[in-house]
N, C-alpha and C positions, 0 to 999 in steps of 0.2 A: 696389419690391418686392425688387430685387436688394439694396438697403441693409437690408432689414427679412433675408433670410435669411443675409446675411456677419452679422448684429448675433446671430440665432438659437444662430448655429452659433458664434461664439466665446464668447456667454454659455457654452454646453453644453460646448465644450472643454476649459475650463478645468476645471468642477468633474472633468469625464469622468476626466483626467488626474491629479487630483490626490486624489481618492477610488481611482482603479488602485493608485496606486505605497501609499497608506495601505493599504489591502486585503491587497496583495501584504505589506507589512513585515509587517502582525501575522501572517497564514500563518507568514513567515518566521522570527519570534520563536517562534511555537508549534513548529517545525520544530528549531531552537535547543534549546529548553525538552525534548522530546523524546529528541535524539540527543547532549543536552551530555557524558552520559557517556561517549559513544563519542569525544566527539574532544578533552578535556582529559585533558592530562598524555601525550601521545604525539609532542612534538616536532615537531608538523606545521607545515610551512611556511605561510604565508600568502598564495600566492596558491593555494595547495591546498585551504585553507577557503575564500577567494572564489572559486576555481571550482564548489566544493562547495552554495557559498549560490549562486550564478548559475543553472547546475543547478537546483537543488532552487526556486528560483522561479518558474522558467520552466514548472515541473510544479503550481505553485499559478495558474494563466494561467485554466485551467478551471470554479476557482473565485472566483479576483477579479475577472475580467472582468463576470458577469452581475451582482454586486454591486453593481457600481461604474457599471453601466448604471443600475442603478434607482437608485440614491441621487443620481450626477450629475442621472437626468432630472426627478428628484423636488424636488430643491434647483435646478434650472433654472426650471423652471415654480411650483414655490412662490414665490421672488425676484420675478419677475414678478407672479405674484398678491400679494403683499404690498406691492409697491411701487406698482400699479394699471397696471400696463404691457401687460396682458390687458386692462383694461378702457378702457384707451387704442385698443389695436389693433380694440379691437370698434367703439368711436365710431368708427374711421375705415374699417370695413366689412371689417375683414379679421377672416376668423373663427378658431376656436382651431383649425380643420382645417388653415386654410391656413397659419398660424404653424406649426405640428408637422410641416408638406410638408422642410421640409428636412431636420429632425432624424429624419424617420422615413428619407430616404432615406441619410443618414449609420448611421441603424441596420439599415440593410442590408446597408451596405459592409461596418460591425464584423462583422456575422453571416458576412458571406460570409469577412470575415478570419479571424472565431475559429473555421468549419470548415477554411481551409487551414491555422491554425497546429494544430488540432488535430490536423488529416490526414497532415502532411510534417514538423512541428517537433518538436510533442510526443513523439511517440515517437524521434526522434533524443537528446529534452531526458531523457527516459527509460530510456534504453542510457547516457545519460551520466553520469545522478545515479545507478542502479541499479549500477554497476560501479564509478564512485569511490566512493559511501560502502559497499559490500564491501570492496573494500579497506582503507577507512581502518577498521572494523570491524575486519578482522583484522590491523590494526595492533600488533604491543606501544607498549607505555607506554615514555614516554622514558627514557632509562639515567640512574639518580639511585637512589646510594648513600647512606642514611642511616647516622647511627650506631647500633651496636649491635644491627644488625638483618640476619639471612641475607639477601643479595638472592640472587635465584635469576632475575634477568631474560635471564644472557647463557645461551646454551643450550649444556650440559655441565660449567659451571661455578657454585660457590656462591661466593660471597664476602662476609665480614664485617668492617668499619672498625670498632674500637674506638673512636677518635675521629677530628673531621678541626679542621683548624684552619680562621681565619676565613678566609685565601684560598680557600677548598673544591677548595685541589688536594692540601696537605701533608696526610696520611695517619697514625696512627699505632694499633700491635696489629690488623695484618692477618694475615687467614686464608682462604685460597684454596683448595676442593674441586675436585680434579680429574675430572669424571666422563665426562668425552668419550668414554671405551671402554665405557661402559655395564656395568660391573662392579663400582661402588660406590668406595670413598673411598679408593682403592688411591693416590691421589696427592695427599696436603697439605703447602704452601707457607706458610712462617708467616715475619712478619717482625717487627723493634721498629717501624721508620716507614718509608714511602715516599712516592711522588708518583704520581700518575693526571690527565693530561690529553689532550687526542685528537690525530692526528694532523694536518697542514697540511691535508688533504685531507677530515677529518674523519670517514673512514671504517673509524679502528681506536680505540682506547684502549691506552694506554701506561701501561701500570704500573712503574714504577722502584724496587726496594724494596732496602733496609737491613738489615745485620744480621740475617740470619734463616736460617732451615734448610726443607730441603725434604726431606720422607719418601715413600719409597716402597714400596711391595710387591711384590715380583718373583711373576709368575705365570708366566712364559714359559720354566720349569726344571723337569724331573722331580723327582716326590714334592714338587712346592712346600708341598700342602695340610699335607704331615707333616713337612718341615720349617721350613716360614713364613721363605723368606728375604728380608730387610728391609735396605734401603739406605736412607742418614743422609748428609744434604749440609749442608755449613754454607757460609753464602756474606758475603759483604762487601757485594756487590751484584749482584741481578738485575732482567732487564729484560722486561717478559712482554706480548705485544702479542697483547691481544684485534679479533676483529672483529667491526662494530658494521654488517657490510651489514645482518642480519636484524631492526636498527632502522629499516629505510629503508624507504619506502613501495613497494611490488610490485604494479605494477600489469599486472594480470589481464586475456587477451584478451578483447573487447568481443565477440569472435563467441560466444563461448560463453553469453554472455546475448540478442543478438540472436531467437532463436525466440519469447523470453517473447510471450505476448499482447499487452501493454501497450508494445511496443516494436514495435509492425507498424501498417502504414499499412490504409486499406481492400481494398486489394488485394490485400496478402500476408493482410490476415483472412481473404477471399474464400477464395483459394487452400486457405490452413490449413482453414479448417473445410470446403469440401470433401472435405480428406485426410485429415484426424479421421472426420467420416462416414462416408466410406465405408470407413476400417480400422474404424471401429466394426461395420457392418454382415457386415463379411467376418468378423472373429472373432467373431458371435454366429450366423451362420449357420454356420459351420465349428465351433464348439460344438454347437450343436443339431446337427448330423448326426455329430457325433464321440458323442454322449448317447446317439440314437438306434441306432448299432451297437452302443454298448456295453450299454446298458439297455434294448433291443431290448420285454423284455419289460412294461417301464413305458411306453413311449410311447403315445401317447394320438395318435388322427390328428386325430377330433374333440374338441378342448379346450373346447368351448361347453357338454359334455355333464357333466353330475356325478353320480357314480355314488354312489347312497345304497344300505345295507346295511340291505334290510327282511326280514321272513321267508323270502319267496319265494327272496331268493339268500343267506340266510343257509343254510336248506335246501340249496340248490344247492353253496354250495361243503363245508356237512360234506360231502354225497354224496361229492363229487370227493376234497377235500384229506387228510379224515380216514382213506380208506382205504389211501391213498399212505403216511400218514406211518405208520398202523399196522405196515406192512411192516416197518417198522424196529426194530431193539430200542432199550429205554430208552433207554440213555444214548448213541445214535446222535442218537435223536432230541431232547436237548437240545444235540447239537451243531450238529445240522440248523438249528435256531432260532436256536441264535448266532450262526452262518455265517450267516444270512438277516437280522437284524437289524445285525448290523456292513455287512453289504453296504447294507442302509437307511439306516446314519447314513452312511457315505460318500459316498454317492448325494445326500443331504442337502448335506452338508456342501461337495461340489464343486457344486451348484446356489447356495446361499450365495456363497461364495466368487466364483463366474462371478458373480451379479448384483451384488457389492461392487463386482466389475473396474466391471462396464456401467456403473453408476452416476457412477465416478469417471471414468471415460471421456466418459462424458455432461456431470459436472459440466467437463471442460476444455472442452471445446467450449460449452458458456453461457457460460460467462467469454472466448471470442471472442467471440459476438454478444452479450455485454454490453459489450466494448469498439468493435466496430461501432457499435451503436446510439449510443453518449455523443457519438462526434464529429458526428453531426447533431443530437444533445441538447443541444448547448451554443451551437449557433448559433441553436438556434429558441427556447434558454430567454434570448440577451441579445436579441433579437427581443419577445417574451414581454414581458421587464421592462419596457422603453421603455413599451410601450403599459400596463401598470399604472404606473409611476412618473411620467412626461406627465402625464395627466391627473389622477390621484391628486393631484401637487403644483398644479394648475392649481383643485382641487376645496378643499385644507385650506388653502392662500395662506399660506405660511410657507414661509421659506429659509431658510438659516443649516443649522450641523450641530447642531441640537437637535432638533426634534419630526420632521424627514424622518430623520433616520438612525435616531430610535426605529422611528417606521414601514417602512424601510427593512428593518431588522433583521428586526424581526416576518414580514414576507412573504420575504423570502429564507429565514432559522430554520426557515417551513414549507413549503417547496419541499425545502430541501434534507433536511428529516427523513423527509418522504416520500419523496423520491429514493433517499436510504440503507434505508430501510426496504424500499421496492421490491425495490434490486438484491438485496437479502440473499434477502426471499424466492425473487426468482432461481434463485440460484446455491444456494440447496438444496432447488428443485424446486417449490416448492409454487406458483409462479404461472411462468407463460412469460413468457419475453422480453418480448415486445412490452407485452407489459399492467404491468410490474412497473418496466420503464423508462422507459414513457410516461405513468406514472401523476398523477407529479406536473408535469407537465407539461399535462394533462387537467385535472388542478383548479384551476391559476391562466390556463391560458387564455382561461377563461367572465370568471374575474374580470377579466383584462386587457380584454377585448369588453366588459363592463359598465360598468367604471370609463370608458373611454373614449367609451363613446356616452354617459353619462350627464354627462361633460366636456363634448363638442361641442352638446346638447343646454341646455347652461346651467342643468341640475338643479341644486336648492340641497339636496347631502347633508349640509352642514354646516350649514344654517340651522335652528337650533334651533327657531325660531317657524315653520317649515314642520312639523316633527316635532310639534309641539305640536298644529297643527290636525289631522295626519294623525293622533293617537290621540286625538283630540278625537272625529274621526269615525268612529273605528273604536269608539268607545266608546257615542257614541250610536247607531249601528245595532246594537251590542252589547246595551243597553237593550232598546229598541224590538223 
């Protein structure tokens, strides 16, 4: 028995392993495909991009993992039934329960694994890809001078190469805008050729130029504006060193992303959406009594009560209001009513306003327990798949990556469109937490319990000539 579950568990490994890292690449190509315009043409080092793709992998974990559960278990046990290695283990009295004893309890261990990476990794793997690709985002584009074209990349300077030669450092019909003081083009530097290469350190550009003159505008003299005075430099050669920190990559403290949701473990969820709730509570009861003194005369103690305008207090209030407002002359009294309807729409308009707050308040706080709930969502959904993909493959006897990854595809596609579909309804209200995150979860569970007893059971769902007699007989009591 101990030979039959080392034989179980290394058939299962292999594909387990080798379906993950396939999984995880195409993630990471769409990932690629995605953000390619954020990180060509910016100069970025290379182990800046593989920390970047490391990162941003480790955050696709959530979704390759339960993948790569069902298709290994599916191409596990289809191999098996196709080569008759199921129906080996039955002549020899071992049933499909007792074969699957190992890999179910290896799918325990994954489960319990992909709730601790979800709980203590993920969210470190998420501070880390969340804050380097900001930064590489707000990277500039590498310093690259065409010809015939304003670059405007270094900041306070324009500059234009008429041409360059084939080394791409000789230069020639340059023109240099000086705008550093923020005053406009009070400073141009014109040359016939020069040379541009970067320092040893690489952290300036060197302009070296030829034959050329530099103009200037004086503004720093009385009566400049009425008398424009203008200084003219001609030079042999000058030497003009730009700095190229602000092409370098700035990377931004991590604490300042640290609070996101998506970056806290179960406990700081814990904490956090306590402290959301209860500021929630406090600034809506601290509203309602701040309402209440001001609009004293609008508050309502019974709100269950609804006050309709039939005869009786239609009568009641002309008696009252009509002889009050009489008192008044005209045109007091269309001020009286502008005064009283501007106070309405205000009154309005701060009730509005306060329940936007509530609302987006509320929406941060579902977006914690919608992060809560995923990380026991992900353990229970590669838990889930085994027990559909097991038997599923045990039931259609086909291995290889053709007909299990079709099926494959198709039950994950509809896990995971339900899933997405849930959390949205979520996160803007129209279904709670628990019912919107456990949904799709709820609808392949039944399946996984059916496909698997009807596994262990030695149902024939694929035997056609069963199918035939069962609408055979569903046709003649149909008749009859």
């Amino acid at each position: 028995m101990k030979k039959l579950n080392i034989y179980m568990l290394k058939s299962y490994l292999g594909p387990f392993v080798f379906t993950f890292f396939v999984a995880l690449f195409i993630l990471l190509l769409q990932f690629l495909w995605k953000y390619i315009d954020d990180l060509v043409g910016k100069g970025l080092e290379w182990y800046i991009i593989a920390k970047l793709m490391f990162y941003a992998s480790s955050t696709f974990v959530p979704l390759a993992l339960p993948l790569a559960v069902l298709l290994s278990s599916l191409m596990t046990f289809g191999n098996m039934g196709e080569h008759y290695e199921l129906v080996a283990m039955k002549a020899a009295g071992i049933s499909l329960r007792k074969a699957m004893k190992p890999l179910i309890v290896l799918s325990v261990i994954i489960s319990i694994a992909a709730f601790l990476f979800s709980n203590y990794v993920l969210p470190v793997a998420n501070l880390k890809f969340g804050s380097l690709l900001y930064d590489v985002r707000q990277q500039k584009l590498a310093f690259n001078i065409s010809e015939g074209i304003y670059y405007h990349g270094l900041e306070g300077f324009v500059i234009r190469v008429g041409k360059k030669a084939k080394d791409n450092k000789t230069i020639y019909d340059v023109k240099i805008y000086n705008h550093s003081k923020n005053q406009g083009n009070l400073m141009v530097t014109t040359a016939e050729s020069g040379t541009m290469q970067l320092s040893p350190n690489k952290k300036n550009l060197i302009f070296t130029l030829y034959n050329g003159y530099r103009y200037n505008e004086i503004i720093n003299v009385a009566r400049y504006r009425i008398n424009r005075p203008f200084e003219s430099l001609k030079f042999n050669k000058q030497i003009l060193n730009f700095d190229l920190s602000q092409f370098q990559l700035n990377r931004t403290n991590e604490d300042l992303f640290k609070s996101h949701y998506s970056m806290l473990n179960i406990r700081q969820l814990n904490n956090s959406i306590d402290s959301l709730s209860s500021k929630h509570l406090i600034r809506k009861n601290r509203y309602l009594k701040k309402f209440i003194d001001k609009y004293s005369y609008l508050a309502i103690n019974d709100t269950s009560r609804i006050f309709t305008l039939d005869s009786a207090n239609q009568q009641a209030f002309d008696t009252i209001l009509i002889p009050v407002i009489d008192n008044f002359k005209l045109e007091d009294k269309a001020d009286i009513i502008e005064i009283a309807q501007r106070g309405a729409r205000a009154a309005k308009k701060n009730i509005i306003d306060f329940n936007s707050e509530l609302e987006k308040r509320q929406q941060i706080i579902t977006k914690h327990e919608v992060v809560w709930h995923q990380k026991f969502k992900l353990s229970i959904a590669c838990l889930i798949f085994f027990f559909i993909g097991a038997p599923l493959g045990a039931i259609i006897r086909k291995g290889g990556l053709g007909l299990p990854v079709v099926v494959s595809v198709i039950f994950f596609v509809l896990y995971h469109v339900v899933s997405m579909m849930g959390e949205k309804a979520v996160k803007t209200g129209e279904w709670n937490v628990e019912f919107g995150l456990w949904l799709s979860t709820l609808i392949v569970l039944p399946l996984g319990l059916f496909l698997t007893y009807k596994a262990t059971t030695d149902a024939q769902l694929m035997d056609t000539e069963s199918w035939n007699k069962f609408f055979k007989k569903f046709k003649s009591k149909k008749s009859s």
